[in-house]
N, C-alpha and C positions, 0 to 999 in steps of 0.2 A: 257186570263190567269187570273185567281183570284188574287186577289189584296193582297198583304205580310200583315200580320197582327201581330201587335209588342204584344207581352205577359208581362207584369210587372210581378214578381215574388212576392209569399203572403210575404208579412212580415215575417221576423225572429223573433220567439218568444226567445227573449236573457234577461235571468236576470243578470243585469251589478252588482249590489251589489254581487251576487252569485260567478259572473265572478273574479270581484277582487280580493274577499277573498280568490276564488283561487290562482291567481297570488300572491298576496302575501305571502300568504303559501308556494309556492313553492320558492319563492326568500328566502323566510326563511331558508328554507331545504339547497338550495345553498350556503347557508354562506355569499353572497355579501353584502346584505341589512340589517346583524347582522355587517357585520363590518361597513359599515355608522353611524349603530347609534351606534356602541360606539366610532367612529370619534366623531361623535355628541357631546355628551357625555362629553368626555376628552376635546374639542372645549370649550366648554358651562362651565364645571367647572374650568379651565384653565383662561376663563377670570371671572370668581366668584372669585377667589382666588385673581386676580392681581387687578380686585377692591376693594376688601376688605381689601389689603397689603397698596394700596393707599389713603385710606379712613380712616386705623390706622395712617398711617405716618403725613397724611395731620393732624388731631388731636393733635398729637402728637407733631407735630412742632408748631403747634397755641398756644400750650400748654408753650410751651418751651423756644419760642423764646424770651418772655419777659427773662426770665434768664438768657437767652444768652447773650444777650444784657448789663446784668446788670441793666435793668432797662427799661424805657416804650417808651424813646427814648435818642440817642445820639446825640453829636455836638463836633467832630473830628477834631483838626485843629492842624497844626504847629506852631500855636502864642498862648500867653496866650487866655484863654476864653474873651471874648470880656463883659465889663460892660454890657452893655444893653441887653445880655441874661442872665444875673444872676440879675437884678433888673425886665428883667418882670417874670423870673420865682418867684420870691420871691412879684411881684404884683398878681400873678396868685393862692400863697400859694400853688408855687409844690417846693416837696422834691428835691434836689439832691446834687451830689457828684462826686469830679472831682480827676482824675486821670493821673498822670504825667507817661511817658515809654520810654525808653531810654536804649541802650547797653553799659556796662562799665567792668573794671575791677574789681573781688574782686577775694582777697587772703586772707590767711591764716595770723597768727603771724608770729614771725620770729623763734621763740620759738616751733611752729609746724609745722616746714617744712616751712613757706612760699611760700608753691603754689598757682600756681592763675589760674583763669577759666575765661572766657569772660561770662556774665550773663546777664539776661535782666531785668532790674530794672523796678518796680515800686512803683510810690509813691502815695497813695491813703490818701484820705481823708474820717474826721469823716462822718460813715452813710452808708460806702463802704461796700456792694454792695447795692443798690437800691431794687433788685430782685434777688431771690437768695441765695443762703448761698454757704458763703465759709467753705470748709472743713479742718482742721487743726487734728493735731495728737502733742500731748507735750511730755514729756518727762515721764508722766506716761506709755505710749502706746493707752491711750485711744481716740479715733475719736471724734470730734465734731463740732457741723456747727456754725459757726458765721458772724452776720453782723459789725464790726466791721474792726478798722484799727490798726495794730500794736502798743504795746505802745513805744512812742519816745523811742529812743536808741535804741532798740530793732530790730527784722528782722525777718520774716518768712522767709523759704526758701523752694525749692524742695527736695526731698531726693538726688537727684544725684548729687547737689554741695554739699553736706556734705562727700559723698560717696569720689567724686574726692579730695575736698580737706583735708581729713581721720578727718573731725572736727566731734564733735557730738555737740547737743543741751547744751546746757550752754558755749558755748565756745564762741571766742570772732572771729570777723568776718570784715575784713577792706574793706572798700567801700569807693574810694579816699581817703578824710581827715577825715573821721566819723571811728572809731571803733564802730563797735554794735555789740551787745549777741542775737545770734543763738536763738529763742526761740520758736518756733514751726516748726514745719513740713507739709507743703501745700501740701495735698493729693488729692481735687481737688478745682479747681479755676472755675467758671461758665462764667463766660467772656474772655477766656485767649483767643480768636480768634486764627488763625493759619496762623498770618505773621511769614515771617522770622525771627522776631527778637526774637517771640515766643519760639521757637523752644532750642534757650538755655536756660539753666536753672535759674530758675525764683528769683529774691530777692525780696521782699514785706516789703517795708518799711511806716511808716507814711508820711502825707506832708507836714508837719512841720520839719522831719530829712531832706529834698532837701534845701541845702541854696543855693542861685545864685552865682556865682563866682563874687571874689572882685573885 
C-alpha cells in the first residue's frame, strides 16, 4: 500500500486591517459598539465634572478657611487665655484678638413688653476679626463690612432677637446688669462656627462691656 501522505493547505491570503474595518462597521450598523462609547463618554465626563467640582471646592476652602477661623490660627480653652501665649505671640510681633462666648438671658425694658430670648453672647475685643470682615447693617439700611468691636455700651445683634423681642435699633437692650443700645444689625458674622450655642441668636458686645462677677 502506498504510504498516506499529509497535504498542508496554501496560506490564506486574509487582509486583517481590511477584516476589521469590516467588523467594526458592521458593529456600527448594530447599535452595540455606538452605545459603549457613549457609556464611555458619559463615564469619562462624569468624572471630569466631579474633578473639577473638587478642585473648585478644595480652592475655595484654602481660600476661605482663614476667614472662617477668624484669623491664621486659634487657641480655644475654658480658662482665661494663658500669659505665655500672649507674651510670645507679642515676642513673635503677631496680631491678635480674643473673644469671650457664653449663653445668657436678654430682655427687653419693662416699658416694651419686657420679653426675653436666651442668646449667645459674645464679647470680642479691639481688632476683631483678624480675617475677615464682619457685616453689619445700622439704621440707615445700609450694609457694611467692618473689622472692628462694638463701642462700649453698645451691642450688635441678629435680626431675629430684635424681631422676637419687637425692639428696633436705637432701643435699649438688658444683658444681666448692663443696659446697652441696639446699635447695628449682624448680617453676617465669618467665624460664628456651628455649635449649639451658635444657633441662638447672636449679642455682640465689646470686652471691656463683660465685667466678672463680684
Amino acid at each position: 500500500m502506498p504510504e498516506p501522505t499529509l497535504r498542508v493547505p496554501a496560506a490564506l491570503d486574509i487582509n486583517v486591517p481590511a477584516m476589521a474595518w469590516r467588523q467594526l462597521r458592521r458593529d456600527l450598523r448594530a447599535g452595540e459598539l455606538r452605545l459603549l462609547l457613549v457609556a464611555v463618554m458619559l463615564a469619562v465626563a462624569a468624572l471630569t465634572a466631579v474633578g473639577f467640582f473638587a478642585d473648585r471646592l478644595n480652592i475655595a476652602l484654602a481660600r476661605d478657611a482663614r476667614a472662617l477661623l477668624g484669623g491664621d490660627a486659634i487657641v480655644a480653652t475654658d480658662q482665661p487665655t494663658p500669659a505665655a501665649f500672649q507674651a510670645r505671640a507679642a515676642e513673635l510681633k503677631l496680631r491678635s484678638a480674643t473673644h469671650v462666648s457664653f449663653p445668657s438671658m436678654a430682655r427687653a425694658p419693662d416699658e416694651q413688653g419686657g420679653a426675653a430670648r436666651l442668646v449667645a453672647v459674645k464679647a470680642v475685643s479691639t481688632g476683631y476679626p483678624l480675617r475677615g470682615k464682619l457685616t453689619v447693617r445700622g439704621t440707615d439700611g445700609v450694609e457694611q463690612q467692618v473689622a472692628a468691636a462694638p463701642p462700649p455700651g453698645s451691642a450688635w445683634v441678629d435680626a431675629a432677637l430684635l424681631e422676637a423681642l419687637q425692639l428696633k435699633l436705637g432701643d435699649a437692650l438688658l444683658l444681666g446688669d448692663a443696659r446697652l443700645r441696639v446699635q447695628r444689625v449682624i448680617v453676617l458674622e465669618p467665624d460664628r462656627g456651628a455649635g449649639f450655642i451658635n444657633f441662638a441668636p447672636r449679642v455682640m458686645i465689646a470686652r471691656p462691656t463683660l465685667r466678672p462677677p463680684a
